[in-house]
C-alpha positions as a Markdown table, in Angstrom:
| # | Residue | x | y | z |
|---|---|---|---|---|
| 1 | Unk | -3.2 | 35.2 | 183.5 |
| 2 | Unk | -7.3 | 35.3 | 182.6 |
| 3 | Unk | -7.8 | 31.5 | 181.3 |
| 4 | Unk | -8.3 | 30.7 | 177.6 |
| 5 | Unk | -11.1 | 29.2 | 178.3 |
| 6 | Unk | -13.2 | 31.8 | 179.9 |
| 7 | Unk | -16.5 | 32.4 | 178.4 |
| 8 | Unk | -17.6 | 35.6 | 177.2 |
| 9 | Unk | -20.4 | 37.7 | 179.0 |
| 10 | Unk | -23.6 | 36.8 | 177.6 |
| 11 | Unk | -25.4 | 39.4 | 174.7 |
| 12 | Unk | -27.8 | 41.2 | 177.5 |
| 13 | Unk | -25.3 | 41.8 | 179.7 |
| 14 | Unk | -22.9 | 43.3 | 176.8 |
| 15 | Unk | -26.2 | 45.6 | 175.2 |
| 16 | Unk | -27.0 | 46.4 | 179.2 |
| 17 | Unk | -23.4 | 47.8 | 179.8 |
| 18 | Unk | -23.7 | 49.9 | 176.8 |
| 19 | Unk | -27.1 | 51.1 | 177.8 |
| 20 | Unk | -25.2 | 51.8 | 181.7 |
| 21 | Unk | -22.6 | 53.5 | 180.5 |
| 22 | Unk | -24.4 | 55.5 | 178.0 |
| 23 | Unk | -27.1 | 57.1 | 181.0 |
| 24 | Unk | -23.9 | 57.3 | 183.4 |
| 25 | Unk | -22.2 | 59.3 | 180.8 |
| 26 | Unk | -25.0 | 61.8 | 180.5 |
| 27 | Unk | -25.4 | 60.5 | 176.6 |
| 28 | Unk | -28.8 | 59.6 | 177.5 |
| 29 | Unk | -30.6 | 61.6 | 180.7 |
| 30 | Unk | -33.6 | 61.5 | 183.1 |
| 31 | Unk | -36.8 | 61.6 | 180.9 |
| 32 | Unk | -35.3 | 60.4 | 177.9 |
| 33 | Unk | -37.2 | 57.6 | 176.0 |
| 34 | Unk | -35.6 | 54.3 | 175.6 |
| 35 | Unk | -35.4 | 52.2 | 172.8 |
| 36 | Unk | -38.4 | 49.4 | 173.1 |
| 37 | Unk | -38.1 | 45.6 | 173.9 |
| 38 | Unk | -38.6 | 45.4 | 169.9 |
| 39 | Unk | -36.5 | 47.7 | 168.7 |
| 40 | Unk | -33.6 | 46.5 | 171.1 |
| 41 | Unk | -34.3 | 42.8 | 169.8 |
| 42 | Unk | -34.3 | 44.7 | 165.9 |
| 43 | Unk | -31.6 | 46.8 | 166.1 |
| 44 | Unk | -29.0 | 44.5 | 167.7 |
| 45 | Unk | -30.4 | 41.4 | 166.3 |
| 46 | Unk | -31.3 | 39.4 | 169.6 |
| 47 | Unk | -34.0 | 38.0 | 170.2 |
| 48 | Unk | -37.1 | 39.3 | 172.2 |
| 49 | Unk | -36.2 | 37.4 | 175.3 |
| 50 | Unk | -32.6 | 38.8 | 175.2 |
| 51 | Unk | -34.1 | 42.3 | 174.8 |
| 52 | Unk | -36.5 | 41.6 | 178.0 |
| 53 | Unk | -33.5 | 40.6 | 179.8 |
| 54 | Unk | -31.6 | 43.6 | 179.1 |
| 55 | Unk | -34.4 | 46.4 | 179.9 |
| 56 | Unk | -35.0 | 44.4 | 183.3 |
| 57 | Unk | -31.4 | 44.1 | 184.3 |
| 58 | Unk | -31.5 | 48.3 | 183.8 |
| 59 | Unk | -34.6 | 48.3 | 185.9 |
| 60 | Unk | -33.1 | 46.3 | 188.8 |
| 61 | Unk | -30.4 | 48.9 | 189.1 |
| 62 | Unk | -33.0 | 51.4 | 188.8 |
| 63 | Unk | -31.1 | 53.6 | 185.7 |
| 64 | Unk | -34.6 | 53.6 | 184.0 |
| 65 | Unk | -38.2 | 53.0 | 184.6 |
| 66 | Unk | -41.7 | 52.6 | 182.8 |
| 67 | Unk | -43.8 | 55.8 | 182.8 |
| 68 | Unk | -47.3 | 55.4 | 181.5 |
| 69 | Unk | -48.5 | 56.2 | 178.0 |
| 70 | Unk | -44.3 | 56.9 | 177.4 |
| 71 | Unk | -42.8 | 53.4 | 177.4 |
| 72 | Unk | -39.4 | 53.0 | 179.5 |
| 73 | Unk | -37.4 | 56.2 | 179.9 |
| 74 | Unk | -34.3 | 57.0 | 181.8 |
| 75 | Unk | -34.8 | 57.2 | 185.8 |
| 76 | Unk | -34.9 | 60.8 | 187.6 |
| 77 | Unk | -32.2 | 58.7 | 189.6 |
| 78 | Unk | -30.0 | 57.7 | 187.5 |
| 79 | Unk | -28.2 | 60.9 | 186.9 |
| 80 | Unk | -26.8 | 60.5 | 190.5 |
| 81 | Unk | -25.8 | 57.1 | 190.3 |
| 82 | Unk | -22.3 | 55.6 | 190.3 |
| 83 | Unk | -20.9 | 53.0 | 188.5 |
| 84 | Unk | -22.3 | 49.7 | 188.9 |
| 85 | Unk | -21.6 | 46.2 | 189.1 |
| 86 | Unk | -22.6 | 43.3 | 187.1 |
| 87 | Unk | -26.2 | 44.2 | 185.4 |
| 88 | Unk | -27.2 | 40.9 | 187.1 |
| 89 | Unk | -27.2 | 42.4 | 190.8 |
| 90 | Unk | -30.8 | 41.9 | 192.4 |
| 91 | Unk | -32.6 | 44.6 | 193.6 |
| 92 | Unk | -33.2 | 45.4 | 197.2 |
| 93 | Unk | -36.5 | 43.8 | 198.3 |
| 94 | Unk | -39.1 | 46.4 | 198.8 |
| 95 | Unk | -39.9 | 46.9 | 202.3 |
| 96 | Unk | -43.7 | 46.9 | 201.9 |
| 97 | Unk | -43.6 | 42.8 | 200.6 |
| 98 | Unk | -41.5 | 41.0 | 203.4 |
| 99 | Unk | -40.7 | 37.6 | 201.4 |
| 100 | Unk | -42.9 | 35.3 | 204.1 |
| 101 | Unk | -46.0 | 37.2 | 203.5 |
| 102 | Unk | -46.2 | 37.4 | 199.4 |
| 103 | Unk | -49.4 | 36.1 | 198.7 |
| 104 | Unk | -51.0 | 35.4 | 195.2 |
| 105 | Unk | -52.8 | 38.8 | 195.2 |
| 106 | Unk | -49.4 | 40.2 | 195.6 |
| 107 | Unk | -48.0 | 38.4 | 192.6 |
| 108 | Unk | -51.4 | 38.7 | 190.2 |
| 109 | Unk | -51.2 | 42.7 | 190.9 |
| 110 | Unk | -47.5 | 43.1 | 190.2 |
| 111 | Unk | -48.0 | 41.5 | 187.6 |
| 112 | Unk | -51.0 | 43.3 | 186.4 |
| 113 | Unk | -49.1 | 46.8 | 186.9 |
| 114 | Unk | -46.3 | 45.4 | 184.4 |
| 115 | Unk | -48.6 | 44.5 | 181.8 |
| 116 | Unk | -50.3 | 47.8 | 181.8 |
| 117 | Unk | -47.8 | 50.1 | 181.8 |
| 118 | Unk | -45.3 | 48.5 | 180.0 |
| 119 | Unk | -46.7 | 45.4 | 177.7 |
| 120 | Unk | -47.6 | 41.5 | 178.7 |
| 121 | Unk | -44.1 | 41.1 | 176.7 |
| 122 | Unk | -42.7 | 43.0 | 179.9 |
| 123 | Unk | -44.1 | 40.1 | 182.2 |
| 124 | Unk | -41.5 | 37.6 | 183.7 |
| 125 | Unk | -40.6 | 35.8 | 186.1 |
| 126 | Unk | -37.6 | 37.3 | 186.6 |
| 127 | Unk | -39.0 | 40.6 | 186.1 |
| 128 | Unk | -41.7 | 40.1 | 188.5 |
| 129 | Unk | -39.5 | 38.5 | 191.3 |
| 130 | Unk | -37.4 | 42.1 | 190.7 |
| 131 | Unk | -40.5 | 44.0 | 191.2 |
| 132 | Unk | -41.5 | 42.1 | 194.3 |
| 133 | Unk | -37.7 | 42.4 | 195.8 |
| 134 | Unk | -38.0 | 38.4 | 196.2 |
| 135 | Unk | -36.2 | 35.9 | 194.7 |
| 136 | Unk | -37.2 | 34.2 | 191.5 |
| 137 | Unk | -38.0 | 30.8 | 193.4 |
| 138 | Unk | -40.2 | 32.8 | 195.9 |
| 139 | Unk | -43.3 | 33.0 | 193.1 |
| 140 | Unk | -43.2 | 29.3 | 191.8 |
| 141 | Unk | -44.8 | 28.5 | 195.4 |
| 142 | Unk | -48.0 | 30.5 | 193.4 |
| 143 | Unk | -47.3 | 30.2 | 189.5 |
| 144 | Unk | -45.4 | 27.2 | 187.4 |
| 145 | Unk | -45.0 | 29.2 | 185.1 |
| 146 | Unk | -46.0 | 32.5 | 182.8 |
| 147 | Unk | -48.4 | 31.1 | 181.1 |
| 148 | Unk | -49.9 | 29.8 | 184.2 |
| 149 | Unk | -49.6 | 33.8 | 185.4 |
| 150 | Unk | -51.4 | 34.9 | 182.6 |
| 151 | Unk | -53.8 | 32.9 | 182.7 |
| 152 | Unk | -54.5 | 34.2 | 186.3 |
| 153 | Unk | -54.3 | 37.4 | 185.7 |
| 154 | Unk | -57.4 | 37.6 | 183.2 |
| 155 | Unk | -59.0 | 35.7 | 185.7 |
| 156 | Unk | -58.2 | 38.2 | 188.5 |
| 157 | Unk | -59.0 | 41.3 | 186.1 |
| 158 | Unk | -62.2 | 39.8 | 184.9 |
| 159 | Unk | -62.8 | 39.1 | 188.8 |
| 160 | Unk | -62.7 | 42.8 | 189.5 |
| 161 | Unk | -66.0 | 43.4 | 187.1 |
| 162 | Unk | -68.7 | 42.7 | 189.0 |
| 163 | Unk | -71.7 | 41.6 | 187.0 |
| 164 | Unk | -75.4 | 42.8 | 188.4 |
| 165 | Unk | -78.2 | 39.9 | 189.4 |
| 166 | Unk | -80.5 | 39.3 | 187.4 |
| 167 | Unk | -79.0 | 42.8 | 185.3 |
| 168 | Unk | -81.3 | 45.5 | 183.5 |
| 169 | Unk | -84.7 | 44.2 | 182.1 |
| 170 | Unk | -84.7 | 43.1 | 178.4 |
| 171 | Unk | -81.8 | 41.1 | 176.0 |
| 172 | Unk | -80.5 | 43.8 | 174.3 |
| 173 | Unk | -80.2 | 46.1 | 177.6 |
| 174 | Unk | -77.9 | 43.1 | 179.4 |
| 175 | Unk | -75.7 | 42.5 | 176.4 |
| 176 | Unk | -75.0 | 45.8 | 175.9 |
| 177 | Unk | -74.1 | 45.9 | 179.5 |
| 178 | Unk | -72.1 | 43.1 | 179.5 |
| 179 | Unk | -70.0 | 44.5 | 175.9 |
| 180 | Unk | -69.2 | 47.7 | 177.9 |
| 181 | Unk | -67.8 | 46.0 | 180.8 |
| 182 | Unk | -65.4 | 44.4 | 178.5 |
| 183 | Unk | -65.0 | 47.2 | 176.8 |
| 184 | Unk | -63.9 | 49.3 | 180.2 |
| 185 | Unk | -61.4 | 45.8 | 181.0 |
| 186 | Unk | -59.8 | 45.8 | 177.3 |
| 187 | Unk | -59.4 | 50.0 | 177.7 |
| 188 | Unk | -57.5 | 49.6 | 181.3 |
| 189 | Unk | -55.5 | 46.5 | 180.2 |
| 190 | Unk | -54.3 | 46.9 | 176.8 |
| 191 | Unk | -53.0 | 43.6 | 176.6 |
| 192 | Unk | -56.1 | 41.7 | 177.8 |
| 193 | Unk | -57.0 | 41.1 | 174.3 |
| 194 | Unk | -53.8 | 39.4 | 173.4 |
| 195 | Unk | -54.3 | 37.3 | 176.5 |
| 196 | Unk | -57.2 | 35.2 | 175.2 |
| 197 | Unk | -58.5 | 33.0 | 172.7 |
| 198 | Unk | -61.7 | 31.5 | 171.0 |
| 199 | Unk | -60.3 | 28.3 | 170.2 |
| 200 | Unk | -58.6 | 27.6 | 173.2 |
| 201 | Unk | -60.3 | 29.4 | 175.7 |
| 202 | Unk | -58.7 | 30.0 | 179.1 |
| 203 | Unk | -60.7 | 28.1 | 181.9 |
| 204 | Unk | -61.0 | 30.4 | 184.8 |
| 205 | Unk | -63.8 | 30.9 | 186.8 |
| 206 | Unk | -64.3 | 34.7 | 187.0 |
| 207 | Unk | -64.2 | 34.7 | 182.5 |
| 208 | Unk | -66.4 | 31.8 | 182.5 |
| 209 | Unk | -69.0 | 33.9 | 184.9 |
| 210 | Unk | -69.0 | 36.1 | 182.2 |
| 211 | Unk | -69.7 | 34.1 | 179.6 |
| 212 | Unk | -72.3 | 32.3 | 181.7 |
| 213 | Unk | -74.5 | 36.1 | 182.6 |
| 214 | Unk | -74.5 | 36.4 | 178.8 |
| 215 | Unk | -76.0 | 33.1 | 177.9 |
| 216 | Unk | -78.6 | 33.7 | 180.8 |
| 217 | Unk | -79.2 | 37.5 | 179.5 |
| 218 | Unk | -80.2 | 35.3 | 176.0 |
| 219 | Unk | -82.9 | 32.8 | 178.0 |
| 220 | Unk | -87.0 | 33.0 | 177.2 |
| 221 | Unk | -85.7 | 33.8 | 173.1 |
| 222 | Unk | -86.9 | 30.4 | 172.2 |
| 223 | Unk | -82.7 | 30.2 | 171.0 |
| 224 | Unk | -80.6 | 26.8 | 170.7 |
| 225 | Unk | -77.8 | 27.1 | 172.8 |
| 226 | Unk | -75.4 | 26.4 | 169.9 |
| 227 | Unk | -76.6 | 30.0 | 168.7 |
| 228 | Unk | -76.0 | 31.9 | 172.2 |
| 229 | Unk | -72.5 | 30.7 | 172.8 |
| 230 | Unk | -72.0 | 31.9 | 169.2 |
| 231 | Unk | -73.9 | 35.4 | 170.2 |
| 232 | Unk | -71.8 | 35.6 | 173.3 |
| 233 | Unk | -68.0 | 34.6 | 171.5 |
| 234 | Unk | -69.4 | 37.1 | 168.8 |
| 235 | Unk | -70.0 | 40.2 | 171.1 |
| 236 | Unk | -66.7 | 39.3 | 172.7 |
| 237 | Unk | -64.7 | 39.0 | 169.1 |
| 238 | Unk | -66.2 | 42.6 | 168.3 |
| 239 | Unk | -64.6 | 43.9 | 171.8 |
| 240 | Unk | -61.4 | 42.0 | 171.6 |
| 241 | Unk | -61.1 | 43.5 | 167.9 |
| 242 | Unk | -61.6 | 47.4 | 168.5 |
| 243 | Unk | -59.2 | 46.7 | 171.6 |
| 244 | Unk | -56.6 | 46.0 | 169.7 |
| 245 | Unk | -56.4 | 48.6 | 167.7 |
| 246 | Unk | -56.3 | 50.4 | 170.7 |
| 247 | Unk | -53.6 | 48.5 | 172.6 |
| 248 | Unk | -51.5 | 49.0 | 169.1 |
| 249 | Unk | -51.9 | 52.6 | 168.9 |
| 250 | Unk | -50.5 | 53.2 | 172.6 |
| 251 | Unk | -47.5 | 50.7 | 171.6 |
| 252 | Unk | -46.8 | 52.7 | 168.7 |
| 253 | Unk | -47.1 | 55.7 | 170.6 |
| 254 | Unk | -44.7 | 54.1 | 173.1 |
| 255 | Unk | -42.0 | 53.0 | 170.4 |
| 256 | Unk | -42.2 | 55.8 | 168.0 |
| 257 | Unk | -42.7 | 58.9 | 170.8 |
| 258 | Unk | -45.3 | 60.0 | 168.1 |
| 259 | Unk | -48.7 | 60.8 | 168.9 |
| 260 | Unk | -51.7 | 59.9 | 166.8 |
| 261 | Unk | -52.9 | 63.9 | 166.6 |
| 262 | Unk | -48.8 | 63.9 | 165.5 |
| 263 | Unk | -48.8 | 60.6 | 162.6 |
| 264 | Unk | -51.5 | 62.2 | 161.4 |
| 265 | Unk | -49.8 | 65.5 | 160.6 |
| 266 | Unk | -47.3 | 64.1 | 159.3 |
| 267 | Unk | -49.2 | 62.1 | 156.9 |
| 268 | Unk | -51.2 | 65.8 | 156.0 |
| 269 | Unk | -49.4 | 66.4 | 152.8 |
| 270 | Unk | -49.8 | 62.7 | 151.2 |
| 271 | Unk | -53.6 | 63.0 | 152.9 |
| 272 | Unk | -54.8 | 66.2 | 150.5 |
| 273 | Unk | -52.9 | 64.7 | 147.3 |
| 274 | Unk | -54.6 | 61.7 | 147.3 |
| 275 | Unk | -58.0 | 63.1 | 148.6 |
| 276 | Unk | -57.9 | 66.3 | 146.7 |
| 277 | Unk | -56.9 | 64.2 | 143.7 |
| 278 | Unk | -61.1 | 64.1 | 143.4 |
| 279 | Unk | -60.6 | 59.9 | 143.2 |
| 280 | Unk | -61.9 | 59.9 | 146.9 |
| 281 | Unk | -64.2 | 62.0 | 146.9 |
| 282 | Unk | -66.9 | 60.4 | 150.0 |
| 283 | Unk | -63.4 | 59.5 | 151.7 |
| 284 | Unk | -62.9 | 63.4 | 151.3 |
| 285 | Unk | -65.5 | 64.0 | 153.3 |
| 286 | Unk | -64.4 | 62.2 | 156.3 |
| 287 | Unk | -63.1 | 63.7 | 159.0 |
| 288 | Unk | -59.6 | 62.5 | 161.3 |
| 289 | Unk | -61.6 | 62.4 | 164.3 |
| 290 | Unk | -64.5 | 60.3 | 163.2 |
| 291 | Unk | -61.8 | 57.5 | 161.8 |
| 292 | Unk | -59.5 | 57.5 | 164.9 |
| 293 | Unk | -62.2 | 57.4 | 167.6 |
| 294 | Unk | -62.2 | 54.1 | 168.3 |
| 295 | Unk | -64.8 | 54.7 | 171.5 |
| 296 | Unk | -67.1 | 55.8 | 168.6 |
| 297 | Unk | -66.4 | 52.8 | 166.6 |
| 298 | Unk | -66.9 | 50.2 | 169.7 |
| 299 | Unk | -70.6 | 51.6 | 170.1 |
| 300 | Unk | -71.3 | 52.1 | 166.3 |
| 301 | Unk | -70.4 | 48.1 | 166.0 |
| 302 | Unk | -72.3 | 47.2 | 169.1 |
| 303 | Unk | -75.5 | 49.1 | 168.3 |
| 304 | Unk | -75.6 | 47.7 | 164.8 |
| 305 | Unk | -75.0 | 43.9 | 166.2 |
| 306 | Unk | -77.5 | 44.3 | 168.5 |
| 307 | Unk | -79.5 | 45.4 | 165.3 |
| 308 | Unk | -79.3 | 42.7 | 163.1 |
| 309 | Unk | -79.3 | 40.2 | 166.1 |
| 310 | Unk | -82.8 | 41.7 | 167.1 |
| 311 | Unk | -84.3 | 41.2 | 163.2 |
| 312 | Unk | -83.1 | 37.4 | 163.9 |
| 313 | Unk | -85.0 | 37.0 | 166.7 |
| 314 | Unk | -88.3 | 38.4 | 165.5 |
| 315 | Unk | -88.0 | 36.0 | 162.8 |
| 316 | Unk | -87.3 | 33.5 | 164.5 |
| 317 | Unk | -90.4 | 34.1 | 166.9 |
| 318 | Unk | -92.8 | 34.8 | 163.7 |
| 319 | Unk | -91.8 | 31.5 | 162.4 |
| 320 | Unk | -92.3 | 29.8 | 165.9 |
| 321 | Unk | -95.7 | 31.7 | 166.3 |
């Protein structure tokens, strides 16, 4: 007889073998989208970690996978799987990383693929270790801990930007530089954004380069440096910002299957009452594509910066002269 005392399976393995038994039924099939971490953690009131746990234990087992731009849908495999065991069985190590030779590039850029294609939220160690084909303990040799990875990461993705010497003649041309090279990070690595801060700013060597070729780009201005480090965090703050938005429009996209070209027409009929109503009638004038282009907006914000930051500096150098 099963003892009294045995303890129940834990919540992601229970949500995982409904998820299992769901794609080995047919319920759900190759290509179709799957619920996100979030709305796992919403809908079956767990929390986010739980939800993480449950979409890696379908990975290992390889019943669904992340596809770019569509979140995690089920695997072109899955439909010819079997049954299963436990959700907890590893996956066989991939034969291209033998566990002896992972290095820390080999970590950083599994790593890095997560978080692109499927959310930092997606990074683990566990997850990772899956990914690698390794065994959770392999990667502590190289990280302590996520937060530790992280922090590696944006200093391996910032290392892969390689920053001209001495850079194009004049201020304005290197900050502008320097704002677009960001801007080209934050567009290939959503999550970048959420990865930093101003208050307490990661200390890694390849991010601190950049922050260093922008206070040189500021040198000959007559400037104290209390107002270039604020010039430099500044032009940063207006990257991070317009990334975001970005990064949350490709999460919705992901969670909600709906495109931006399809929210919006969706939102057509409520858009002509309230701008036909003749309240709005500049806002009328405005069209969809001018409000969602976000490339448009990043240059708009730099050029007018740079703008203002110019008229400082001339009267700064009139008052000096």
């Amino acid at each position: 007889m099963p003892s009294s005392t045995q303890r129940p399976d834990p919540p992601y393995r229970r949500i995982a073998a409904e998820f299992r038994a769901r794609i080995l039924a047919g319920d759900l099939r190759p290509g179709d989208r799957m619920p996100s971490i979030r709305q796992i953690a919403q809908r079956r009131g767990v929390a986010v970690a739980t939800a993480t746990k449950v979409m890696a234990a379908l990975r290992d087992e390889g019943l669904v996978e992340a596809k770019v731009g569509a979140g995690t849908v089920v695997s072109a495999r899955a439909g010819h799987r079997q049954p299963a065991g436990p959700a907890t069985s590893p996956r066989p190590r991939q034969a291209g990383v033998p566990k002896r030779a992972l290095r820390r590039e080999h970590v950083l850029r599994a790593a890095i693929a997560i978080a692109d294609t499927e959310g930092l939220d997606a990074v683990s160690m566990r997850r990772l270790a899956a990914e690698l084909g390794v065994g959770p303990m392999s990667l502590y040799r190289h990280v302590a801990h996520k937060d530790e990875l992280v922090t590696q990461m944006v200093d391996e993705v910032f290392g892969g930007q390689e920053l001209p010497t001495p850079g194009p003649e004049g201020w304005r041309a290197k900050l502008e530089l320097i704002s677009r090279r960001q801007w080209e990070l934050g567009r290939r690595h959503l999550w970048l954004p959420r990865a930093v801060s101003f208050t307490r700013p990661l200390l890694v060597p390849n991010m601190m380069a950049h922050t260093e070729w922008t206070l040189r780009a500021l040198d000959g201005l007559g400037l104290p440096m209390a107002t270039r480090i604020r010039e430099a965090l500044t032009l940063h703050a207006l990257v991070v910002t317009v990334a975001l938005s970005m990064a949350d429009e490709l999460e919705a996209e992901q969670e909600t299957g709906v495109t931006l070209t399809g929210w919006w027409l969706a939102q057509r009929e409520r858009a002509d009452e309230l701008l036909g109503s003749g309240r709005f009638p500049l806002l009328a004038t405005v069209s969809e594509e001018t409000v969602s282009d976000l490339d448009g907006l990043f240059e708009y914000s730099l050029a007018r910066h740079l703008d203002g930051f110019a008229a400082m500096v001339e009267g700064g150098s009139r008052t000096r002269s």
